[in-house]
N, C-alpha and C positions, 0 to 999 in steps of 0.2 A: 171562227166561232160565231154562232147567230145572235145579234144582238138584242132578239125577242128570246124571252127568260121566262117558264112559267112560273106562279104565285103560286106559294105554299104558307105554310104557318104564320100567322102574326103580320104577313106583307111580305114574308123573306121570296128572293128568287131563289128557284131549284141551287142555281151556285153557289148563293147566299146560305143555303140550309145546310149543302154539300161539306163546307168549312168549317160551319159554329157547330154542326155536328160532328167532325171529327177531330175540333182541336177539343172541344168539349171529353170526347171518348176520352183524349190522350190523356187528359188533366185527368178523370176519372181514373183513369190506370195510374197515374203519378199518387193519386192520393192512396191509392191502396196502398202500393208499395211503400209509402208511408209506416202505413200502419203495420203493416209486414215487417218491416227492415227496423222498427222499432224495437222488435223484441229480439235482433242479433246483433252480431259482436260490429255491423256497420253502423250502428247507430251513437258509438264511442269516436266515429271517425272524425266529425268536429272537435272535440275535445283536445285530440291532437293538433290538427290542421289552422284552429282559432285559438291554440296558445299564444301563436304568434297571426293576432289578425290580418294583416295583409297576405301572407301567405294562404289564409284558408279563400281570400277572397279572389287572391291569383292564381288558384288551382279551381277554385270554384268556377271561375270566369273564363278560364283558359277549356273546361270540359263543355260551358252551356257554348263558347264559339266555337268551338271544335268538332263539335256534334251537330250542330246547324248548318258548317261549312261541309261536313262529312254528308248529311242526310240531301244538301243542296245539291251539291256533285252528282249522287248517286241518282237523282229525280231528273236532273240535267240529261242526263249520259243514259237514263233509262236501264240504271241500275238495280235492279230492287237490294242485291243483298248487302250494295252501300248507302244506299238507304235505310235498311233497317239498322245496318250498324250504327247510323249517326242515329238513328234514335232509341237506341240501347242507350247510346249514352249521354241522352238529355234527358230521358227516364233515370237513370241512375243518379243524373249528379241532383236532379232535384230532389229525387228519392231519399237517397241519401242525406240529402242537406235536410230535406223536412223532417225526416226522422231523428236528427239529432235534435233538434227544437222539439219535435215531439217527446221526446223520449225524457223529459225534465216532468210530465205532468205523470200522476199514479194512471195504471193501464185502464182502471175504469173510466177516468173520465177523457181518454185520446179520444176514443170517436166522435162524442159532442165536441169536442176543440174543432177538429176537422170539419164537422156537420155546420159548425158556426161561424169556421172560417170561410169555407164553401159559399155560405150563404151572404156572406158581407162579399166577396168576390164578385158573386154573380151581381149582386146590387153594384158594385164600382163599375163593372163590367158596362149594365144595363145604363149606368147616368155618362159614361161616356160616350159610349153608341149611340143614345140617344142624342146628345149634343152633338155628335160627328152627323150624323143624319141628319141634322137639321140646319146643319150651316152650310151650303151651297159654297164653298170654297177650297183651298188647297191645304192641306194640314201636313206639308213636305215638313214645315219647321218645327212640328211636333218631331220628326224623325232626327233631326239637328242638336235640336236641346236634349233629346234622348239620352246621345252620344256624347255632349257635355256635361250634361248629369251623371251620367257613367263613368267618366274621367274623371270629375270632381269628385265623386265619393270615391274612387281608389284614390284620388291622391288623399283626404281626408283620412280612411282609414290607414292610408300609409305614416302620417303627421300622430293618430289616434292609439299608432302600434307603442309607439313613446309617451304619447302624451292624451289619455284614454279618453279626458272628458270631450275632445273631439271625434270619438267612434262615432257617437250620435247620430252626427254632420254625416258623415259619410253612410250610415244607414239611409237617413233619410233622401240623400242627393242619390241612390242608388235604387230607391222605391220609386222616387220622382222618376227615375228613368225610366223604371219597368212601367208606370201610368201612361208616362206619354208618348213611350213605344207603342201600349197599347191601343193606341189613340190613332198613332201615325198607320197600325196594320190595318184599324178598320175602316180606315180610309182610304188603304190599298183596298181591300175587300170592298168599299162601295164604288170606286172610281176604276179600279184597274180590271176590267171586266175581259182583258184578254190574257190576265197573267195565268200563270198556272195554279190550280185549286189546290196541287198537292202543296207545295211551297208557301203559299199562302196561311195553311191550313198548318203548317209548321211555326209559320210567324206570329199568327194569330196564338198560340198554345205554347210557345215558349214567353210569348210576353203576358198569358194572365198566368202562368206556372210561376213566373219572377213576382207578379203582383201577388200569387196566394202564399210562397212561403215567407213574403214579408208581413201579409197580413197575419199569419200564423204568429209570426214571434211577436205583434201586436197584441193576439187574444191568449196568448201563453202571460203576457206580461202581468194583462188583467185578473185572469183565472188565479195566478201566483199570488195576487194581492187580497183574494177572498178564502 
């Protein structure tokens, strides 16, 4: 690949636009599905799955790696239709998952919850990007603490399933993860300029899909308090 990149919007390279436009599309379709899958019988599937917290987050967790690993193979191997199957269902389990958070607020007011959860994403989005862009260095150990924030909050919500007032802990050690994933992709996305777009473009979109359906039960929490 040529290491001359043409300029497009804002300063993005062609590759650069290639990505944040289609992990962007995919979030887009994540959010409909949302709002779709709110008003059917998937939108009760939390209710089951977070009786017993660890469980919804080991079935949760088990579909967003499982779909990543399946969509990875398929882009590897030059698969398309294992590709689309892994992301049938990183669509689905966020789908799904949002929907059940959604589905607590009356149906008039889900599209603003979405529209404003959207809107706080893209600004989290925008102040880590920016900071990753401007530090001329290696942000590997953003990908490190990622993956111990990951662990940390399932063992938390594991400790949280008996003893609740630590769920908290393990929300938040599991948001921290999805932040500083998202930090460590787009620092794949400014440095890794020979990786593949499509994978990237995966990575980038399943780590702000983790970043909006926590911001979501952030402004569901708000919205319930007015």
């Amino acid at each position: 690949m040529s290491t001359v990149e043409t300029q497009g919007l804002f300063g993005l390279s062609s590759r650069e636009a290639r990505i944040i436009g289609g992990a962007s599309a995919l979030m887009a379709i994540n959010a409909l599905l949302m709002y779709v899958f709110v008003v059917t019988p998937l939108a009760a599937i939390n209710n089951y799955l977070f009786a017993v917290p660890i469980i919804g987050v080991l079935v949760y967790g088990a579909a967003i790696v499982g779909g990543e690993v399946i969509a990875e193979r398929g882009i590897n191997s030059n698969n398309v239709g294992l590709a689309v199957v892994g992301l049938v269902i990183l669509q689905l389990a966020f789908g799904i998952f949002g929907a059940g958070v959604l589905s607590i607020a009356p149906r008039e007011r889900q599209l603003l919850i979405l529209i404003v959860t959207a809107i706080i994403v893209a600004m989290l989005t925008a102040v880590i990007s920016g900071y990753v862009y401007a530090r001329s260095k290696t942000f590997e150990s953003w990908g490190t603490g990622a993956n111990y924030s990951f662990l940390g909050g399932v063992v938390a919500i594991a400790i949280g399933t008996v003893f609740p007032p630590v769920l908290i802990v393990g929300f938040f050690l599991i948001f921290l993860g999805f932040l500083l994933r998202l930090g460590w992709e787009v620092w794949q996305v400014r440095d890794e300029r020979n990786a593949s777009v499509a994978l990237q473009t995966i990575g980038v979109y399943i780590a702000v899909a983790g970043v909006f359906v926590h911001v979501l039960q952030l402004v569901m929490r708000v919205a319930a308090r007015r």
